[in-house]
N, C-alpha and C positions, 0 to 999 in steps of 0.2 A: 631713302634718298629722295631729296625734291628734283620735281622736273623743272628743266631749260626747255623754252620754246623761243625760237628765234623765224628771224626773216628768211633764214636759211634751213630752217628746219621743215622738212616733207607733209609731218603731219603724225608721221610713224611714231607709235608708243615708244621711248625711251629705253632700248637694249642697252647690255653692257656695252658695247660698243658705239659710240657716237664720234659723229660727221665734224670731221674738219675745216674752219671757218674761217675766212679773212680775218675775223676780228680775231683769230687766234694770235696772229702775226701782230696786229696791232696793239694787240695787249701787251704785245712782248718790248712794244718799243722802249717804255717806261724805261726797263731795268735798265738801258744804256742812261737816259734820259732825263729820269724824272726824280728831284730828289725826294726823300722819304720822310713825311712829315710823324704818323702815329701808327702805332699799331693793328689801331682799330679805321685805321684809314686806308684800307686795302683798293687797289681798283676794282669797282663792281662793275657789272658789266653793262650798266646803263650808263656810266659817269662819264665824264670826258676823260681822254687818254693824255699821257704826258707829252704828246705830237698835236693837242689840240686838237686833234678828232675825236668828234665826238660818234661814237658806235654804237647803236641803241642794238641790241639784240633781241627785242618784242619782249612784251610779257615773261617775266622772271617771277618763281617762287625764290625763296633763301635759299641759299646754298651752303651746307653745311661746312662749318670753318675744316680749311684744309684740304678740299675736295675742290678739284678743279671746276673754273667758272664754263668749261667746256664740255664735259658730262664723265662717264667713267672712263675712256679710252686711256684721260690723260690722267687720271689719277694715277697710274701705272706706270707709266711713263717716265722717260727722263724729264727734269724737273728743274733742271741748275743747266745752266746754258755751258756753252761748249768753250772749246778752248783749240786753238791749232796745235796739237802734240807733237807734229812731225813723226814721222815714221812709220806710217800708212801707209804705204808704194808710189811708186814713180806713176801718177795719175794724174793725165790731163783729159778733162770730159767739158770742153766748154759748152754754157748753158748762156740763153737771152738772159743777161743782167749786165751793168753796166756798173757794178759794184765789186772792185775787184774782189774785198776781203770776203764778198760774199762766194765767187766764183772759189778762192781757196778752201772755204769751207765747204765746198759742195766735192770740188775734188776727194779730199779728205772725207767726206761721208762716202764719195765712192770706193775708195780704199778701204774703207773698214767694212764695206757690204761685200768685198773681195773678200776680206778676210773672216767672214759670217758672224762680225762685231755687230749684231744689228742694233741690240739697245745705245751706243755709243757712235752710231751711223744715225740714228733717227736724231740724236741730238745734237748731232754736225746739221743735218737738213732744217732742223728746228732754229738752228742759229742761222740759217739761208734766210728761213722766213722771217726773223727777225731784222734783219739787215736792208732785205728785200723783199717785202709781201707781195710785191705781184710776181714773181718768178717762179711760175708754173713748175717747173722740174723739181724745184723743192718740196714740193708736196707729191711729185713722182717718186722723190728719193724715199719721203715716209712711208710710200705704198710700198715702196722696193723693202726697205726695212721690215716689211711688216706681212711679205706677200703669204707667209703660212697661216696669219691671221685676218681672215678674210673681210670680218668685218670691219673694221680699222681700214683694209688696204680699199677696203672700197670707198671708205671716208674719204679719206687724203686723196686716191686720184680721180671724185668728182672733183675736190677743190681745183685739182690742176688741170682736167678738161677746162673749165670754166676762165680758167687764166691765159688759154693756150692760143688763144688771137693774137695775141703780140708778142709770141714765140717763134722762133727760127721752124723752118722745116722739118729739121732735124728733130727737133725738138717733142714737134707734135707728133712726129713718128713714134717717138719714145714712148708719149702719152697716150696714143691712141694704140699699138700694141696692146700695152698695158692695159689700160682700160677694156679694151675687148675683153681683153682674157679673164681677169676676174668678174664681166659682165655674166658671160660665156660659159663660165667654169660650171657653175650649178647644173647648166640643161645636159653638157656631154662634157666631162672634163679633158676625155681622149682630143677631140675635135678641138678645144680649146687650144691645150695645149700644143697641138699641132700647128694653130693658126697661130698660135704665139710663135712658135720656131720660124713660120714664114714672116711673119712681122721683122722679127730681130735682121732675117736675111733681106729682105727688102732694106732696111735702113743701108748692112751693107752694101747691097747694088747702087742704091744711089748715094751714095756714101763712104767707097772704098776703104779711104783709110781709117775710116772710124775703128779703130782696133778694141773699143768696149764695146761695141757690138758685137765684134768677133768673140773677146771673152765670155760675154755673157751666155750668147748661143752656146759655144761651149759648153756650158756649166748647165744650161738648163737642158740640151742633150742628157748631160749625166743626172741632173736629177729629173727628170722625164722615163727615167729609163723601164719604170715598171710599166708604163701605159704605151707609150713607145719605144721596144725595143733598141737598143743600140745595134746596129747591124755589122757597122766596121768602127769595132776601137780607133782602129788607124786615122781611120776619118776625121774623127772627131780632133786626136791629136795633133792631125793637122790644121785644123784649123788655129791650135793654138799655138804652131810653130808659127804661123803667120803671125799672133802678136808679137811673139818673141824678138822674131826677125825685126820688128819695129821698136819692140820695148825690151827688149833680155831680161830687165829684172821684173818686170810686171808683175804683180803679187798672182794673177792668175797659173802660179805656177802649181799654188793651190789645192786649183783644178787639175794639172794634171796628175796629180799624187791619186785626189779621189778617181777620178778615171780609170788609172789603174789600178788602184789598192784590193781589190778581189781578181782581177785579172791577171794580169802579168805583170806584178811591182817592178822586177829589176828593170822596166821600158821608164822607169820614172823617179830614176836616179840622178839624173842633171837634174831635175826639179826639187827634189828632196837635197840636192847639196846649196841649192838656191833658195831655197821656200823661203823659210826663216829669214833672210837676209832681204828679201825683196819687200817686208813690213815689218819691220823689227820689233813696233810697238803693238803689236799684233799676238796675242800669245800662243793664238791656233796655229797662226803662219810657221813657227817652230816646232808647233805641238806636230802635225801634220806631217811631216818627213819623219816621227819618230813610226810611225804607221809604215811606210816601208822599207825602214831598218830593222823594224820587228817583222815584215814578211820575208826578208830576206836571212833573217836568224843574225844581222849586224848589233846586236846589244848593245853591245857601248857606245856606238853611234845613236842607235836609238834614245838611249839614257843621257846622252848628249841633248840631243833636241829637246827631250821631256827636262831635263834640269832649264836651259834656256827659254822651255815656254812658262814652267814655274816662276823660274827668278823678272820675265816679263809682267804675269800675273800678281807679284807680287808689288813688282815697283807703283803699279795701276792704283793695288789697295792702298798702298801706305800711302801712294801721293795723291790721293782723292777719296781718303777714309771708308775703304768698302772693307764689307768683311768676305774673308775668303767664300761662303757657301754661296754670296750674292754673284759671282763670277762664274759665268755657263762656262762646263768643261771641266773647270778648274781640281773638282776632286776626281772627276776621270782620270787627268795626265797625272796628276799626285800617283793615284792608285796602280795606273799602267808603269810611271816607273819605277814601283816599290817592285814589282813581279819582273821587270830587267834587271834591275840592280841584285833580284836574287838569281834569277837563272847567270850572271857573271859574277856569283859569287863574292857581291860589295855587301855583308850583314849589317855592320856598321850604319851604314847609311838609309838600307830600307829600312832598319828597323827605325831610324831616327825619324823616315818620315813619316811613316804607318805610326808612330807615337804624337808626332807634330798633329797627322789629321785629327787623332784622337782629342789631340787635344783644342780644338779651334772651337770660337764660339758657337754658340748652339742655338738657335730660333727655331721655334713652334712651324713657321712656316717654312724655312728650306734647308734644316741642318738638324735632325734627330736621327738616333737611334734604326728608328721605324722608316724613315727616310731612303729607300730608295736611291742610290747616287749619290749621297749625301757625304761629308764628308766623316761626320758620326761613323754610318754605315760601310764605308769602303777601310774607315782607319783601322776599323775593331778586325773588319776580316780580315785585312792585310795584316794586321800584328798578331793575329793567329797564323797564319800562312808564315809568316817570315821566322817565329817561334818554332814552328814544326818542322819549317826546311831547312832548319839550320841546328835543330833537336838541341835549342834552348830549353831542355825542357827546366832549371830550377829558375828560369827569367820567367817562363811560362806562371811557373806553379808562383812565383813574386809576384805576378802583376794579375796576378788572377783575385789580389786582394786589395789592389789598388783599384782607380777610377778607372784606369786604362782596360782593364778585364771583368772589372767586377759584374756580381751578379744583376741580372735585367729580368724585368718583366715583360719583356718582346719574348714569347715561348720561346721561337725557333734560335733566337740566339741564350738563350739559356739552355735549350737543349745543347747547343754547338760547344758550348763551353765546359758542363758536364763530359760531354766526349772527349775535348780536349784534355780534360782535366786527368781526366781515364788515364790515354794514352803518356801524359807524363808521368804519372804515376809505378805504371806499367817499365815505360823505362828507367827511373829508377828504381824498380826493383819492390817496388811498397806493394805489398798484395793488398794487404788492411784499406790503404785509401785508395787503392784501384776498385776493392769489393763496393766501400762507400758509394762512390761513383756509379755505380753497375745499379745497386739496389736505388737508389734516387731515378735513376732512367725507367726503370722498371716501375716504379710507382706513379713517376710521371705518365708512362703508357697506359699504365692501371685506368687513370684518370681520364686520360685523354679516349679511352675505347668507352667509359663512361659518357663521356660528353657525345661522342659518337649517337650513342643509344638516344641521347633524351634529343637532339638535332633532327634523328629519322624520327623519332615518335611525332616530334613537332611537325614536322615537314610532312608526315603522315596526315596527321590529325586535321590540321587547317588546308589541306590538299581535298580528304573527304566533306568538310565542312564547307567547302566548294563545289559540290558535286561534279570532281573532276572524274574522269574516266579513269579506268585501271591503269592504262598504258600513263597521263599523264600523272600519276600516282607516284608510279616505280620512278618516274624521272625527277619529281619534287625531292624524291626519299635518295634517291643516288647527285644531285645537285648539292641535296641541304649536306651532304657527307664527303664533299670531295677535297675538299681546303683541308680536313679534320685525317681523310685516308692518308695525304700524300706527308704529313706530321706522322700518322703511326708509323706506315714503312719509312721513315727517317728515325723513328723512334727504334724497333726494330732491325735495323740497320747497324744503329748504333750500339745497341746490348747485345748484337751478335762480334759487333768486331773488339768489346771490353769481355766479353765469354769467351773469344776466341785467346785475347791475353793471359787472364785465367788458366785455360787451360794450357797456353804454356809456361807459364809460371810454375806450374805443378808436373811437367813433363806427360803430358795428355795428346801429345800430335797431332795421333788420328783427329778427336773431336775436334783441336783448333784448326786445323785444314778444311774439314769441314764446313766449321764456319765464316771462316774467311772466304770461301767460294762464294758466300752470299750478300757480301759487302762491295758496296760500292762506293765510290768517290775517296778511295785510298792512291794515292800517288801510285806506281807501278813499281819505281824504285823502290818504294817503301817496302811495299806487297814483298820483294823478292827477298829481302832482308827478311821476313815474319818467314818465306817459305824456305828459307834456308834454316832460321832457327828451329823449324819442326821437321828437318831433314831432308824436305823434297828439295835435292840440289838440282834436279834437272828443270823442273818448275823457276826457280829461284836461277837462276842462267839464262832461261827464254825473256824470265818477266825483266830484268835487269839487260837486256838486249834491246828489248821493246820500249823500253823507257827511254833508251838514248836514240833510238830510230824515229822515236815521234818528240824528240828533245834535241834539234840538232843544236848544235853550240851552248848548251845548258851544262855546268859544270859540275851539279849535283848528280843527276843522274848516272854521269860518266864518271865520279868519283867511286859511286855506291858499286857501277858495272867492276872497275878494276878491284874493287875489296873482295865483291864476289865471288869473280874468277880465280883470285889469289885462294879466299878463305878453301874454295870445293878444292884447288890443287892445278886449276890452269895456269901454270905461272907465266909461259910464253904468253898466251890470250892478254893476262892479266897488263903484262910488259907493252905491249903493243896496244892496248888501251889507254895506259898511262901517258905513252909519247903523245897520243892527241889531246889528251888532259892538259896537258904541261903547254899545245899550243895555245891553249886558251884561257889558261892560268894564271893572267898576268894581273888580272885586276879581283883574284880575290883578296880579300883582307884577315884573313884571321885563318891561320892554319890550325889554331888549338880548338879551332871547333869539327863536334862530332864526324860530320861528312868527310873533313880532310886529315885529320890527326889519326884517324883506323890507317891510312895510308901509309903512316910512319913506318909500321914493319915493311910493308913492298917496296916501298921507296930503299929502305936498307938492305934488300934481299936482291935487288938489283941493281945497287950500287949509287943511288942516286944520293945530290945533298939532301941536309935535313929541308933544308928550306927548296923545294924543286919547283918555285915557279919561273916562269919565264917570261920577264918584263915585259908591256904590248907594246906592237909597233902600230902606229895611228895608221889610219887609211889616208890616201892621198886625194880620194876624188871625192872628198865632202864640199869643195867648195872655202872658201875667207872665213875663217869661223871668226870671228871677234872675242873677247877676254869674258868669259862668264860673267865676270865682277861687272861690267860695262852694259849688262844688261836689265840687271837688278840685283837684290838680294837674294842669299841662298834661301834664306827662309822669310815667313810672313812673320813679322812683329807689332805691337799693339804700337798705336801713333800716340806721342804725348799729348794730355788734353790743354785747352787754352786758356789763362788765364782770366778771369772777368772779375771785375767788382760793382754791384748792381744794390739798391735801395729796398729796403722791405716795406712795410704799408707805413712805418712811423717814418721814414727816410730815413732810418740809418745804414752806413753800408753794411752787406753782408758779401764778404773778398772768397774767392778759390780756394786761394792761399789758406784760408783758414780750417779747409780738414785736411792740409797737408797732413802726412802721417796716417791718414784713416780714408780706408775706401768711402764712396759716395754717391748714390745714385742720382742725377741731374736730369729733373721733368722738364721736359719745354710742351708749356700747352698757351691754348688761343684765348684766354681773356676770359672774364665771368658769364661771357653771352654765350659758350662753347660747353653745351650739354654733356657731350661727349666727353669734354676734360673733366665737367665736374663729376662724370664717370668715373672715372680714371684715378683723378686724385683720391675721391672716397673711397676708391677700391685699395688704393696701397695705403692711407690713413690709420686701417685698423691691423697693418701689418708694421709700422713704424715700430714698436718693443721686436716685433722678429727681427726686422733687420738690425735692428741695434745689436741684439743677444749677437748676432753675427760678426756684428761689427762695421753693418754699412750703416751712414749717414743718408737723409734723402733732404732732398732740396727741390723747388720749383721754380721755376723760370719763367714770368707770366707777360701776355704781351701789354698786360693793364697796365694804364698809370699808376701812382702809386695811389693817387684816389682809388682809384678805381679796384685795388686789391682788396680792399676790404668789404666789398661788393663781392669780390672772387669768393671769400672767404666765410660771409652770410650764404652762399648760395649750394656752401657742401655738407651735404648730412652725416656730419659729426658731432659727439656729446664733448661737450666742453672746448676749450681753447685746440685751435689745429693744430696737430703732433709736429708737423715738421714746417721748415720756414719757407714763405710764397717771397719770392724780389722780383722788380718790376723792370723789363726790357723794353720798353714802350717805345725807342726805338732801333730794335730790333738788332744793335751790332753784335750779339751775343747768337742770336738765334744764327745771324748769314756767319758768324765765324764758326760755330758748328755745322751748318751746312743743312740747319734746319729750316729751311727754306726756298721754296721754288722762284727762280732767277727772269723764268719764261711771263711767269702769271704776276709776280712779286707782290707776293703775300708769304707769312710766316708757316710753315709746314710742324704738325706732332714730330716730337722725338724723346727719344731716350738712353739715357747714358749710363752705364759705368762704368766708372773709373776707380782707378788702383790706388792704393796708399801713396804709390811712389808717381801720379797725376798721370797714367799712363790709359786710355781709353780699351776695357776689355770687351765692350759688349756695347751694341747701341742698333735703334730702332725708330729710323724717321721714314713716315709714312704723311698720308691724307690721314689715314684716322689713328689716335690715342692706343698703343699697346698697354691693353688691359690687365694682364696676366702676372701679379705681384707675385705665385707662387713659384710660376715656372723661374721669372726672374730672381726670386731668392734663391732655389735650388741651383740654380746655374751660376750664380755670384759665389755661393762656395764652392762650386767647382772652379771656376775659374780663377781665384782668390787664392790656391792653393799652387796654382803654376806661375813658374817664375815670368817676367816680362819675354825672356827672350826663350824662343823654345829650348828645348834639350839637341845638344847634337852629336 
């Protein structure tokens, strides 16, 4: 990366993080402004601007195509300028400006920093600066955006000290606050923060009704709270009855959910019947009350909120072409309410969406397998979970050969799977592919206490080889082994609870009791059913009690309790179990599965219907809920891609239209002076017969004239004529209708597409820099290529 040195630059070597600049604002003017003559005619940052200011920013190297003229900060960044969405909360925060539209969009970024929208909050503040560069607060609001990134936030609120002379009072309170505190933050961050809490309250003393002050204090109480304790909850929630009393629906109701959500949830039930409704376009704001409908054991209320911040999350994607893993949150409330939908007993539906996660597109950077939070990662474990709590076991043992299950080279989730595999097996009765199972585990462990050895040998060896002391020795050799130990006792774990099936398969009790004592992470319900099967009914009674005691309103557990008490001969217990079953039985869907169809006989032995559930009655204190449908879609769907007909280097056209019927992957890169593209294209060049064999087509999109393509075309290290076709966008309507393009800087941005037979966008990746990776993106084209447009439901 080349360095930027400007008039505003300190002198400081070049961090990932760079200082936010006037000439950022005015760069931005163009995009209203300026029309678009060429491709290769981007604004540099020496050239005059479309406002006729001319902005020299000192001494420049090149800056690599696609990479902000601003340094890394904004390569990251929102990048396509903002839009008023409405539905951000009732927020008024006036700021010095004298630009109304600017003033709406500042409100509107305040709303979304209510609702912890930061990246879509920074590009409301970004559209201030645009509208209005000298408006100090706008560059508060990007600090605000950005306050757990320190570097960044200290950029932006130098730019707004700097501004804050012909700001309101008010204003500069805000700014100098703020500024203190991430001045401040390094040397004593307790002290900081504490002068930060007086700062906010100063605003209010001179400032009464400023009620986002009041908010904000609020909220940074609760997130303050590990360095400054919270002393009085109450306290604090008073302060936010003050906004309320002013604003009722202020999205800072937010806050009061988080406030209480480890404390005393039910204190934060008005707000959770509001939350959602106070920023509707907001998809935390709904996600957020589902947090204490799940502390209060309310499920379906819960499942309520979480469908409504989904179907928010998704209207976001499809009408602004993001893919679901790009969305913070997003595979959390997916995942949280696949685990409500099964504790009330909806299979149907988690399982549809634990399959939907599975199936959403995949990027190397925020949606694998390996991924942590990801939605790969939350879909695969939740469609084991939904599988097992509802003893799918021959959907289990189906999809265990499909993409949805299949086998991984992530160990821990191949070990998972092997287990799972076990346990269906087990219940239907297969010894043979249960043993299978058993002996695979068992080789795997083989292996893995292998790898153990030659880890301490190593960690041994180059430990001595340092002339470390003995004591630092044993800690090399128990460090290099500890990721590898907590695999064996998972491994271990698991060949004791397929041994323990085993040996009831074979009528072996004793030894299966045995070794069930030494498993863990078996449901309790489950547990009590395996210790009934090996005889211990009084075991199998306590653990089927204890699973509905720490499961209150879960409908599984209290199904397993009443079979229990029937199977050992408590038929009163059993009866009297039942009735609370039946109150909360209204939203399961499928009686012919295992948990509820054992019930058939008790249901008949005490006279009940076949069908014994008992319709729900909704709750009255959730608050106006509005129509689902009115919020988004139930599910996330691929957006159709757009039509274009563009010229190749002889000028003739080459149309969209023309791989109707056949998938197609669509490059957009920066012109033949763009190293980086002629990376890029070389790399998927010698992968063109793959993709064919496949059945995808590729294509590039280049911002060259069409002179100028065959210059693109000399400059890629390829043997003989280029595999696939280069057409020329030179200006640019094709790149801004894909959205490959940044709006703020107005220059053309890397991207990448593909699309479906049926023109449907399955997969894409615009960035600053060229996505390299042709393999990953084959691999992931035949997966994706194999699901229909519209998920399963």
């Amino acid at each position: 990366m080349q360095k930027i040195r400007s008039s505003w630059w300190t002198g400081t070597p070049r961090a990932p993080y760079l200082l936010l600049h006037f000439s950022f604002a005015l760069c931005l003017i163009p995009v209203l402004a300026a029309p678009r003559a060429s491709a290769n005619d981007v604004a540099k940052p020496n050239e005059t601007l479309g406002d006729g200011t001319s902005e020299k920013l000192g001494d420049t190297e090149d800056i690599l195509a696609g990479h902000s003229f601003h340094g890394e900060a904004f390569n990251e960044g929102p990048r396509q300028k903002a839009y008023l969405m409405g539905g951000t909360g009732e927020v008024t925060f006036p700021v010095s400006t004298e630009i109304e539209l600017a003033q709406k969009f500042f409100d509107q970024g305040v709303g979304q920093l209510h609702g912890f929208w930061y990246f879509e909050a920074e590009r409301s503040f970004r559209q201030v600066a645009l509208l209005d560069p000298d408006c100090a607060m706008a560059y508060w609001g990007m600090a605000m955006a950005n306050i757990e990134n320190e570097k960044r936030a200290l950029g932006f609120i130098k730019e707004a000290v700097e501004r804050k002379k012909t700001a309101s009072k008010r204003d500069q309170l805000w700014i100098d606050g703020l500024a203190d505190y991430l001045k401040s933050k390094k040397k004593d961050e307790k002290v900081a923060k504490q002068d930060y809490i007086r700062s906010l309250e100063k605003i209010i003393h001179d400032f009464p009704d400023d009620i986002e002050a009041k908010a904000f204090l609020a909220v940074r109480l609760w997130q303050f709270k590990k360095d400054l304790p919270i002393t009085s909850h109450q306290a604090v929630d008073a302060i936010l009855d003050q906004v309320f009393a002013a604003r009722p629906m202020h999205p800072a109701h937010h806050y009061r959910i988080h406030l209480w959500d480890n404390e005393k949830p039910e204190r934060a039930m008005t707000s959770a019947a509001l939350g959602g409704q106070s920023g509707p376009s907001i998809a935390h704001l709904w996600h957020m009350p589902g947090h204490i409908y799940s502390r209060v054991k309310r499920y379906p209320d819960a499942v309520w909120q979480q469908e409504a911040s989904s179907r928010a999350d998704h209207n976001h994607m499809m009408r602004d072409g993001v893919l679901p893993d790009q969305i913070h949150n997003y595979a959390h409330n997916q995942e949280w309410m696949t685990r409500n939908l099964i504790n009330i007993g909806r299979s149907g539906d988690a399982l549809a969406i634990a399959t939907n996660l599975v199936e959403h597109p995949r990027h190397p950077k925020y949606n694998t397998v390996e991924k942590r939070g990801s939605s790969a990662a939350h879909g695969r474990a939740r469609l084991f979970q939904v599988l097992q709590r509802f003893e799918m076991w021959d959907k289990l043992i189906e999809l265990s050969e499909t993409m949805y299950l299949e086998p991984t080279d992530v160990t821990s989730e191949q070990d998972k799977r092997i287990r799972a595999l076990g346990v269906a097996h087990f219940e239907k009765g297969d010894s043979s592919l249960l043993l299978a199972q058993l002996v695979e585990l068992q080789a795997r462990l083989a292996h893995t206490q292998r790898e153990r050895k030659v880890a301490q040998d190593k960690a041994e060896k180059e430990a001595k080889e340092a002339k470390k002391a003995a004591a630092e020795i044993d800690k090399a050799k128990a460090d290099a082994v500890k990721p590898i130990d907590r695999r064996i006792k998972s491994l271990n774990e698991s060949i004791a609870e397929l041994n323990a099936y085993a040996g009831l398969m074979v009528g072996s009790n004793k030894s299966a009791k045995t070794l069930l004592d030494q498993v863990t992470g078996i449901e309790k319900d489950r547990l009590a059913r395996l210790y009934m099967r090996a005889g211990d009914h009084k075991k199998a009674e306590r653990l089927a009690s204890e699973a509905v005691e720490s499961a209150k309103n879960e409908v599984i557990p209290l199904a397993n309790q009443v079979d229990v008490l029937f199977r050992i001969g408590k038929k009163k217990e059993a009866s009297e179990a039942f009735t609370k079953l039946r109150k909360i039985s209204g939203h399961i869907d499928d009686l012919s599965l295992a948990p509820f169809e054992r019930l058939s006989d008790v249901a008949a032995a005490i006279e009940l219907p076949d069908d014994w559930r008992i319709p729900p009655e909704p709750n009255q204190d959730v608050g106006e809920r509005p129509a689902l449908a009115t919020i988004g879609p139930l599910r996330y769907t691929p957006s159709p891609a757009i039509n274009w007909s563009l010229p190749n280097e002889n000028g003739d056209s080459l149309a969209f239209e023309q791989f109707e019927g056949k998938p197609v992957v669509v490059i957009f890169y920066l012109g033949f002076g763009c190293l980086h593209c002629a990376e890029q294209l070389t790399a998927f060049a010698p992968k063109t017969k793959e993709f064919a064999d496949a059945g995808i087509s590729l294509v590039a999109v280049s911002t060259d004239t069409i002179k100028e393509l065959k210059s693109s075309i000399d400059n890629f290290q390829v043997e003989g004529e280029f595999p696939f076709p280069l057409v020329s966008d030179s200006e640019l309507g094709t790149f801004k209708a894909y959205r490959a393009f940044d709006d703020f800087e107005n220059q053309p941005l890397h991207g990448t597409f593909l699309i479906d037979r049926d023109g449907f966008v399955r997969w894409q990746d615009i960035s600053y820099e060229p996505f390299n990776d042709p393999d990953f993106l084959l691999k992931e084209g035949k997966r994706l290529l194999r699901l229909p447009v519209r998920p399963k439901n």
